[in-house]
N, C-alpha and C positions, 0 to 999 in steps of 0.2 A: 502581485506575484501569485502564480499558480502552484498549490502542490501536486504532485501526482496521488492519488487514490493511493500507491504501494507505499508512499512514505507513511501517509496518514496510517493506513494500516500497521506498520511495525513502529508506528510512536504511541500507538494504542496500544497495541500486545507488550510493548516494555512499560508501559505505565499500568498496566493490568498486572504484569509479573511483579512488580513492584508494590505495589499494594496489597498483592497474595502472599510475600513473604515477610510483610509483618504478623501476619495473621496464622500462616501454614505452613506446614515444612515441606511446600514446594520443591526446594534446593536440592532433595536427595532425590527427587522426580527425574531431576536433569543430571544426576552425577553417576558415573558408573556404580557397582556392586561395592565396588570395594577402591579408596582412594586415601592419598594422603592431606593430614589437617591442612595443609597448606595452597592445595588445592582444591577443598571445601571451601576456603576463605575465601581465595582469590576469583570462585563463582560466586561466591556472595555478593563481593566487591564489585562484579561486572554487573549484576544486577541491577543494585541498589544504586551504581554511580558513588558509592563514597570509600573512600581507604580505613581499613579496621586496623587498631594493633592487633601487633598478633599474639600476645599475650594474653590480653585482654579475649579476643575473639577465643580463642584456646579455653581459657577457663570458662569460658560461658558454654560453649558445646560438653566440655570433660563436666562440667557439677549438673547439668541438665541431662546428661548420660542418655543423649542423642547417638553417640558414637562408640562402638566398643573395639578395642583391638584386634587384629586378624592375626596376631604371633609374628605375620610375616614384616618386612622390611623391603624399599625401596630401594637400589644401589644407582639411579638415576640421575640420582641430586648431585653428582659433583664433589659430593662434601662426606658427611657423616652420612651414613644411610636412616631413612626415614620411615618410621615406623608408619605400616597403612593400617587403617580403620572401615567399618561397615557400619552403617545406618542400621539403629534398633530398630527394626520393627514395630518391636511390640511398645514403644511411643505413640505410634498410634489409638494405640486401646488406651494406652493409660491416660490418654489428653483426649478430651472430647474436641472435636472439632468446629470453632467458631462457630455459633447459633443453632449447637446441634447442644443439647445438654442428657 
């Protein structure tokens, strides 16, 4: 069986991205300004190929204080409105980056 070159190519860039996000906070690279936890998750998920709880996923972004609230709320959802979040920054400084000390 023959691949095409384009596949090869995008089974290489998701295997690249995947390997960058155990290591970098790649994720907020691809997420808008400003978004809800639930949608941070769910590009995680699409990432990695695997299903997070979200509880669990929740408390590990809130104690590693990757995200800080924006005041504002979502009214999108259908349901309760959803509080949205922004990517710290200033996580970058505070975490050296992989082989950089």
């Amino acid at each position: 069986m023959v691949v095409a070159p384009r596949v090869i190519a995008v089974a290489t860039a998701i295997a690249r991205l995947r390997a960058k996000l155990k290591y970098r906070l790649i994720v907020f690279e691809l997420m808008p300004r400003e978004s809800k936890l639930t949608e941070l998750q769910h590009t995680v998920e699409a990432i990695s190929g695997r299903h997070l709880h979200k509880q669990t996923f929740r408390r590990v972004v809130e104690t590693a204080a990757l995200v800080e609230p924006t005041g504002e709320t979502s009214t999108a959802t259908g349901g309760r409105p959803a509080a949205r979040f922004r990517f710290r920054r200033e996580v970058l400084a505070e975490r050296p980056a992989a082989g950089r000390a």
